[in-house]
DOTOR-989259 format. One record per residue: residue number from 1; residue in three letters; x, y, z of N, C-alpha, C in turn. Coordinates in steps of 0.1 Angstrom, whole numbers, plus 2048, in hexadecimal, padded with zeros to 3 digits. Example, Ala and Ser with C-alpha at 12.3 -4.5 7.8 and 13.67 -1.06 7.14 Angstrom:
2
R    i   aa  n.xx  n.yy  n.zz  ca.xx  ca.yy  ca.zz  c.xx  c.yy  c.zz
R    1  ALA   884   7C7   84E    87B    7D3    84E   884   7DF   84E
R    2  SER   880   7EA   847    889    7F5    847   881   800   84F
REM end
This chain:
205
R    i   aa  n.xx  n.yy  n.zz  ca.xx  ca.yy  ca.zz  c.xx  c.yy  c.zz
R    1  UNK   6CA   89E   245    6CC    890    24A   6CA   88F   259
R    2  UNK   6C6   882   25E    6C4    883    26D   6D1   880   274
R    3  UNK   6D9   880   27C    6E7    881    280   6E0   878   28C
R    4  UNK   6E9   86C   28E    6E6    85C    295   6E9   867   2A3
R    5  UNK   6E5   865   2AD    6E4    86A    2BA   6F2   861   2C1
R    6  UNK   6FE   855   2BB    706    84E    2C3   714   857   2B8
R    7  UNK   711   85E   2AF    71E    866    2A7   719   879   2A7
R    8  UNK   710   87A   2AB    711    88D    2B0   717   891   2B4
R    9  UNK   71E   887   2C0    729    891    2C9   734   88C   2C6
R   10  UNK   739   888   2B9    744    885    2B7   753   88E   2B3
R   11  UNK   75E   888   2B9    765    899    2B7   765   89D   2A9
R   12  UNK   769   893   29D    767    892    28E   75E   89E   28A
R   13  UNK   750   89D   291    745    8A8    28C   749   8B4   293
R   14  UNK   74C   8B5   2A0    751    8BD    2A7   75A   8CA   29F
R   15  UNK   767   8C5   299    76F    8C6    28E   76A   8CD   285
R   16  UNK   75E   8C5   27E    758    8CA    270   74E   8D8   274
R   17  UNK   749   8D6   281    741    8E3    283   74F   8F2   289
R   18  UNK   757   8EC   28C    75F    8F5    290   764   8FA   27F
R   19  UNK   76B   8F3   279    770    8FA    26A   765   903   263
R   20  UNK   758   8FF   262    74A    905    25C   74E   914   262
R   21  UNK   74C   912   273    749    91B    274   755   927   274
R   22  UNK   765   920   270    76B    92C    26F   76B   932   25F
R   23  UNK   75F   92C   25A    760    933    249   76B   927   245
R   24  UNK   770   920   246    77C    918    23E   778   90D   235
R   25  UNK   76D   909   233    765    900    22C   75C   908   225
R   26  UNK   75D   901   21A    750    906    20B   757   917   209
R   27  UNK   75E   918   20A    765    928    20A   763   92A   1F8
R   28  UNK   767   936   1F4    766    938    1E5   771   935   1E0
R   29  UNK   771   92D   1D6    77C    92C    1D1   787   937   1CD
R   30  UNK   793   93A   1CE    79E    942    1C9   79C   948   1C0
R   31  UNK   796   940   1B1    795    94A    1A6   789   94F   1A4
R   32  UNK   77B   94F   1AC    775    957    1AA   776   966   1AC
R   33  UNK   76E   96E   1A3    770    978    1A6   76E   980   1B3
R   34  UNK   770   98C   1B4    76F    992    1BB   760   998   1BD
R   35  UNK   754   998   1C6    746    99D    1C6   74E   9AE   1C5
R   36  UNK   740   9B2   1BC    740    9C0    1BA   737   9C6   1C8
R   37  UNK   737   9CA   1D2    72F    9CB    1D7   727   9DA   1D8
R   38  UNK   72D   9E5   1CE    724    9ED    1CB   718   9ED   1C0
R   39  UNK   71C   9E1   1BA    715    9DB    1AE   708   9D7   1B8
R   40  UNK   70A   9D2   1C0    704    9C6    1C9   6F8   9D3   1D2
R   41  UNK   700   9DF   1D7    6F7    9E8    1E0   6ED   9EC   1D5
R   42  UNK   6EE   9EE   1C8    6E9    9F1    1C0   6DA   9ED   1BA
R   43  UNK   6DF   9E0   1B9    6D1    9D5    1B9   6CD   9D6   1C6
R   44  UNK   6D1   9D6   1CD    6C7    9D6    1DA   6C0   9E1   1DB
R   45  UNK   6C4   9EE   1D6    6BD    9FB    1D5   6B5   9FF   1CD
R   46  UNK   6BA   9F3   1C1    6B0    9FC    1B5   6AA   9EE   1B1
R   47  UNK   6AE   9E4   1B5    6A6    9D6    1AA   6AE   9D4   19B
R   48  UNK   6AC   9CF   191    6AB    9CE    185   69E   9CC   17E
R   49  UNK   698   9D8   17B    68B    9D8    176   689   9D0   168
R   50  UNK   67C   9C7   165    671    9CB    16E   670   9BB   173
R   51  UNK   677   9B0   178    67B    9A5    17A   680   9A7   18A
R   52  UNK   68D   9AF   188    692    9AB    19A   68B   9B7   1A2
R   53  UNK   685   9B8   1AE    680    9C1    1B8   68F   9C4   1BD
R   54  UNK   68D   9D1   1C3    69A    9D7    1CC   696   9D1   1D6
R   55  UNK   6A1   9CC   1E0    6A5    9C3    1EB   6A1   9C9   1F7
R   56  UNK   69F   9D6   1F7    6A0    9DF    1FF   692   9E2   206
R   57  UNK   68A   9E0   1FB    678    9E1    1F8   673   9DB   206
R   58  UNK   676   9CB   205    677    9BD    20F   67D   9C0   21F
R   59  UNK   68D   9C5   219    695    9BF    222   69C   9CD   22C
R   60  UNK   696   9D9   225    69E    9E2    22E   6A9   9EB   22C
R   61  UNK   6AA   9F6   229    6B2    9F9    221   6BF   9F6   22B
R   62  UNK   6C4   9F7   234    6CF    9F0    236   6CC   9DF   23D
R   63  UNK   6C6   9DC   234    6C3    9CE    238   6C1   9C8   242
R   64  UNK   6B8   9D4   24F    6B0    9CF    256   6A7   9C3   25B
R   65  UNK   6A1   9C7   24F    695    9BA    24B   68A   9C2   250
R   66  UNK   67D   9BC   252    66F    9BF    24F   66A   9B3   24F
R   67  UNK   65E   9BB   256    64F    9AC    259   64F   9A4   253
R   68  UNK   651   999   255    653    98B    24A   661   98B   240
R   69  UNK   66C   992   244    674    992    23D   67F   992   243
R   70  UNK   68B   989   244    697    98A    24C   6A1   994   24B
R   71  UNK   6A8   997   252    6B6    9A1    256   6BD   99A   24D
R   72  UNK   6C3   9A4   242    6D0    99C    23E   6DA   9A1   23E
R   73  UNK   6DD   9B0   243    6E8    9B8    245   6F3   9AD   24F
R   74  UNK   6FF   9AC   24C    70D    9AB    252   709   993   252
R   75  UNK   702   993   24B    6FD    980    249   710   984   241
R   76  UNK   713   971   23F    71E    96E    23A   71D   972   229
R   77  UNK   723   977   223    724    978    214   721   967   212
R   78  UNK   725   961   212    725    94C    20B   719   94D   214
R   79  UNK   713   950   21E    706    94A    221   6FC   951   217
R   80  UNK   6FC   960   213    6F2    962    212   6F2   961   1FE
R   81  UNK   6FC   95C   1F7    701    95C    1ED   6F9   94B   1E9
R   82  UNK   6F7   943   1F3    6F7    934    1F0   6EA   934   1F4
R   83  UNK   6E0   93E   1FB    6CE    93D    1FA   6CE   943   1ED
R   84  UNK   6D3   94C   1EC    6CF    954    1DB   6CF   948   1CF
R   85  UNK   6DB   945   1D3    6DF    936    1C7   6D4   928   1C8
R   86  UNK   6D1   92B   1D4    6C4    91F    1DC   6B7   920   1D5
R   87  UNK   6B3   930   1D7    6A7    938    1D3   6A8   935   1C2
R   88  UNK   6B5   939   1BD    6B5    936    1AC   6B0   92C   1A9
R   89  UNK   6B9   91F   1AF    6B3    912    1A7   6AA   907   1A8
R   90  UNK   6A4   90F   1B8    695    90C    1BC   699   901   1C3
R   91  UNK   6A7   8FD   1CD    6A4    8F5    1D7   6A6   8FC   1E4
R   92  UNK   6A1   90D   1E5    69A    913    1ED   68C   918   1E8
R   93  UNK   682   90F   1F1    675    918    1EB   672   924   1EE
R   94  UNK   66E   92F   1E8    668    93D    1EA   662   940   1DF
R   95  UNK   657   944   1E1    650    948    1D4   654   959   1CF
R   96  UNK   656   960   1E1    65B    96C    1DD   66B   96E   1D7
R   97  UNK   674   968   1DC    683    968    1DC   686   960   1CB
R   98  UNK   67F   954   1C6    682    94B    1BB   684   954   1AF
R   99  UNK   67A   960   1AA    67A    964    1A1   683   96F   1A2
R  100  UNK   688   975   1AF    691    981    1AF   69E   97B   1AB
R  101  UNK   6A3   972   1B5    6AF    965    1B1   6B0   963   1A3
R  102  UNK   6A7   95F   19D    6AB    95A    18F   6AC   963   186
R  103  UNK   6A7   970   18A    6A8    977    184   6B6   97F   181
R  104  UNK   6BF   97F   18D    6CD    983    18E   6D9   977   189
R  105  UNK   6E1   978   183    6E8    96D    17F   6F3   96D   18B
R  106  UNK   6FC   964   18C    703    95E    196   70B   969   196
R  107  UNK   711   971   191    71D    97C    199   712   989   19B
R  108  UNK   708   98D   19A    6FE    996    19D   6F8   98E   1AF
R  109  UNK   6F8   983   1AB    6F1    980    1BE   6FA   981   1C4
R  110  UNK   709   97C   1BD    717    97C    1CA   71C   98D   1D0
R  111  UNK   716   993   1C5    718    9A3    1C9   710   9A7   1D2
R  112  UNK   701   9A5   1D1    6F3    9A8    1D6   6FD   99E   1E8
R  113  UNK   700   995   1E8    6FE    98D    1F1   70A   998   1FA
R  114  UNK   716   99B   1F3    721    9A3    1FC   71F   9AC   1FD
R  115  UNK   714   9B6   1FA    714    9C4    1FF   707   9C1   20B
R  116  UNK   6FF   9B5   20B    6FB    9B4    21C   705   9B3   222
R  117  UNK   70D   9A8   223    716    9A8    22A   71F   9B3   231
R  118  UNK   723   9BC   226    72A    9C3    22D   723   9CD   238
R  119  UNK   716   9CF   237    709    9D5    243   710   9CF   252
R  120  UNK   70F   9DC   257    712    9D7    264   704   9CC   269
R  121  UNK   705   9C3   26D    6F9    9BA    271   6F2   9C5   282
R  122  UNK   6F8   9CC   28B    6ED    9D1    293   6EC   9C7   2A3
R  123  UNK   6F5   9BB   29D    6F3    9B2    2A9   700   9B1   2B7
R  124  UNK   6FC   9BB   2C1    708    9B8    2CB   70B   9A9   2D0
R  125  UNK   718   9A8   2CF    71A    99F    2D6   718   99A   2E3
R  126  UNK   716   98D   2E5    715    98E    2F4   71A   981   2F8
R  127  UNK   720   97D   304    71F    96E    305   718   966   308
R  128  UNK   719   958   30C    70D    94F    310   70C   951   31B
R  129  UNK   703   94E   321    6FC    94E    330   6F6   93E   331
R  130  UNK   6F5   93D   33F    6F2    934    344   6E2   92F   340
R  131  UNK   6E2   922   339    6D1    91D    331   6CA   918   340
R  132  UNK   6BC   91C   33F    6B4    914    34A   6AE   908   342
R  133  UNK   6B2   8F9   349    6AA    8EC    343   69E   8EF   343
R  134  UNK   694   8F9   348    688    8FB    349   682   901   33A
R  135  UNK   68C   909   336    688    914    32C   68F   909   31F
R  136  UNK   688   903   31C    68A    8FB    30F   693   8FE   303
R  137  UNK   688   90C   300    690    914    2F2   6A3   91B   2F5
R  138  UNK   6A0   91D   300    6AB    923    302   6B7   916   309
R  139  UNK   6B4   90D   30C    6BA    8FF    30C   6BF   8FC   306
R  140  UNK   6BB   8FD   2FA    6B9    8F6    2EA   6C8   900   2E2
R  141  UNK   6C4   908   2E4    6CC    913    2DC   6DD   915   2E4
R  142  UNK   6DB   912   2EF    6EA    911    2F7   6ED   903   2FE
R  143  UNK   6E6   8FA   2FB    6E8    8EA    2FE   6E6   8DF   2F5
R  144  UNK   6DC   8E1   2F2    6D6    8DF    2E2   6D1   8CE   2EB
R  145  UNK   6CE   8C6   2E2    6C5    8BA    2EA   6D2   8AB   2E1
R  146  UNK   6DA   8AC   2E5    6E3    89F    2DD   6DF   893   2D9
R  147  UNK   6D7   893   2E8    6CB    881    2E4   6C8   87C   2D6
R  148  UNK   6C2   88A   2D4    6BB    888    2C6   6C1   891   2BC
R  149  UNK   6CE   890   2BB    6DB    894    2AF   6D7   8A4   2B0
R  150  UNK   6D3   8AF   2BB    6CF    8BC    2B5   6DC   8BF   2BE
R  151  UNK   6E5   8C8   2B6    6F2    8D3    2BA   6E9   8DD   2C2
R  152  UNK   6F7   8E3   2CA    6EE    8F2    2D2   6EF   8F9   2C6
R  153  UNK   6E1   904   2C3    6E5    910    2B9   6ED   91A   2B8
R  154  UNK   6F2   91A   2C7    6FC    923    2C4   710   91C   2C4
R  155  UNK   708   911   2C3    719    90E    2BC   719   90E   2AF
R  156  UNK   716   90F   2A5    713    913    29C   712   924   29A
R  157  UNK   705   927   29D    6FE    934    29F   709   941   2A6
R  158  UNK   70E   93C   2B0    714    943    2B8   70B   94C   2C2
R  159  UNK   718   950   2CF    710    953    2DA   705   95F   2D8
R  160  UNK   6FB   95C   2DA    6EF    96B    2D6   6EA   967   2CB
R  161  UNK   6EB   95F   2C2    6E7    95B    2B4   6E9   967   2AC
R  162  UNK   6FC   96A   2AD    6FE    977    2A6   706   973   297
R  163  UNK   705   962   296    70B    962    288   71A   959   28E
R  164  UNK   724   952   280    72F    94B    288   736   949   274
R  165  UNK   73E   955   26E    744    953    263   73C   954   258
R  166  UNK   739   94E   24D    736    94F    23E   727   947   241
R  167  UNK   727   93D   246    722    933    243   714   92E   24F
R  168  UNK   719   934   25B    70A    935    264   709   942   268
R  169  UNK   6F8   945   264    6F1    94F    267   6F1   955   277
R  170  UNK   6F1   961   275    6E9    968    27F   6DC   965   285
R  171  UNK   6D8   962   28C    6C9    960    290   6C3   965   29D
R  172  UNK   6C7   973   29E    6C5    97A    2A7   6B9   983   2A6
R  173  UNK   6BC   98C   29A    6AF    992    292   6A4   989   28E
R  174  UNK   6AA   980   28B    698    974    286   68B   977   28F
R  175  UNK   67D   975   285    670    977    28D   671   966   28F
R  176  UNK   66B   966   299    668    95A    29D   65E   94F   294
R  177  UNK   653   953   28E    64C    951    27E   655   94F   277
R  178  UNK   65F   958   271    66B    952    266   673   946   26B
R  179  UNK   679   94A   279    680    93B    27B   674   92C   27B
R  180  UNK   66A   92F   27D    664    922    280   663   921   26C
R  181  UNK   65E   92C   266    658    925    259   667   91D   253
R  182  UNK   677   922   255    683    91E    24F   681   90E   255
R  183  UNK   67E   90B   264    67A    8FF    267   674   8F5   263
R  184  UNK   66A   8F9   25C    65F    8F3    258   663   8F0   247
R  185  UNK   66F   8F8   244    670    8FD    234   67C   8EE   234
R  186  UNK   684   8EF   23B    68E    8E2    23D   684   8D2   241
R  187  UNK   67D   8D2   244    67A    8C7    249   66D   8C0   23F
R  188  UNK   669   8C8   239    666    8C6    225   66F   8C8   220
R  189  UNK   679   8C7   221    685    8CA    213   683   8D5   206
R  190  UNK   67F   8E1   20E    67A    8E9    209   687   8F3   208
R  191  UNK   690   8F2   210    69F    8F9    212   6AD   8F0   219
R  192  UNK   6B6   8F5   212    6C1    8E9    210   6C7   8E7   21D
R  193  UNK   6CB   8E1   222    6CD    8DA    22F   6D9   8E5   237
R  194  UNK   6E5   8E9   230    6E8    8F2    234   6F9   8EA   234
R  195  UNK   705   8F2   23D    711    8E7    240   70D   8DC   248
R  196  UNK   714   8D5   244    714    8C5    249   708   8C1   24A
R  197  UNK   6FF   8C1   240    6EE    8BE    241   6EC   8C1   24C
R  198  UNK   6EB   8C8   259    6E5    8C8    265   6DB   8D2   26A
R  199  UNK   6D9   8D8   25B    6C9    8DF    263   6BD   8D7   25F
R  200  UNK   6BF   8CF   252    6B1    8C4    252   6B1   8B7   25C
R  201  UNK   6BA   8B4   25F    6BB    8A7    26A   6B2   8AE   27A
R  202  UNK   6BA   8BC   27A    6B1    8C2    288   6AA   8C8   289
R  203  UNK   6A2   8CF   27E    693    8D0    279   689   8BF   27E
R  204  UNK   691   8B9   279    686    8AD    278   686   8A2   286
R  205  UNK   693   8A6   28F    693    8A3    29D   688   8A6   2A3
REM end
């Protein structure tokens, strides 16, 4: 959704981006089980033949990633649990990811999803530094443009785009080609908008 440019900076949203990002919203409920996550390293290593591909093939055996294919070592378990579940029921498009997803049933991807997780992600921390108004991209990402409803990315993202809880990604490892096609994938409604609908409203800013 497009977020009115006179309620962006409101403290209300303020709030809601602060809870997201401490994991305290959309959390798993209490009685779910517990993710197996050697069940989970498992599939990633071996696949389930002759329907799921190993994870590993793609993505890296410690979940690096590879040319055309994102890092998913140390991503949030509920982030990377809710593309799988995205990829299943096709309101994430992928032609490669749709048939592996559906192919794993829902406690098979929550496993798959927490043994990335527990991958050290690779990403030092660092803090923000000072944005030059000149350098747009990097404006954008530690100022973000409010005019027109877009948050900085790294309030969300966090400083270095090393990730911030369950629920926003890392985006430090991203190729620049992936981040733009996920852009382009939200702004066709080709992938689900994300917490508080606000990555299709700022795709389409």
């Amino acid at each position: 959704m497009n977020l009115p440019s006179a309620t962006v900076g409101t403290p209300a949203l303020h709030r809601g981006l602060a809870l997201l990002a401490a994991g305290l919203l959309g959390a798993s409920p209490a009685w779910a089980a517990p993710a197996d996550v050697q069940h989970g390293a498992a599939i990633a290593a071996q696949g389930v033949p002759p329907a799921v591909a190993a994870c590993v093939t793609c993505h890296g055996a410690k979940g690096e990633g590879g040319p055309g294919f994102p890092p998913l070592a140390g991503q949030g378990a509920s982030y990377l649990r809710e593309q799988l579940d995205a990829f299943a029921d096709g309101t994430r498009a992928n032609a490669i990811m749709a048939p592996i997803a559906k192919g794993l049933d829902a406690s098979a991807r929550a496993d798959v999803a927490a043994w990335f997780a527990s991958l050290p992600s690779g990403i030092a921390p660092q803090a923000a530094g000072p944005a030059d108004p000149k350098d747009q991209g990097a404006w954008l990402v530690e100022r973000g443009r409010w005019a027109d409803g877009i948050p900085a990315c790294a309030s969300c993202h966090g400083p270095g785009g090393a990730g911030v809880g369950e629920h926003f990604p890392a985006l430090a490892r991203l190729g620049a080609a992936y981040m733009q096609a996920q852009i382009d994938a939200w702004k066709s409604g080709q992938r689900p908008p994300g917490p508080l609908g606000l990555m299709q409203g700022i795709a389409k800013s």
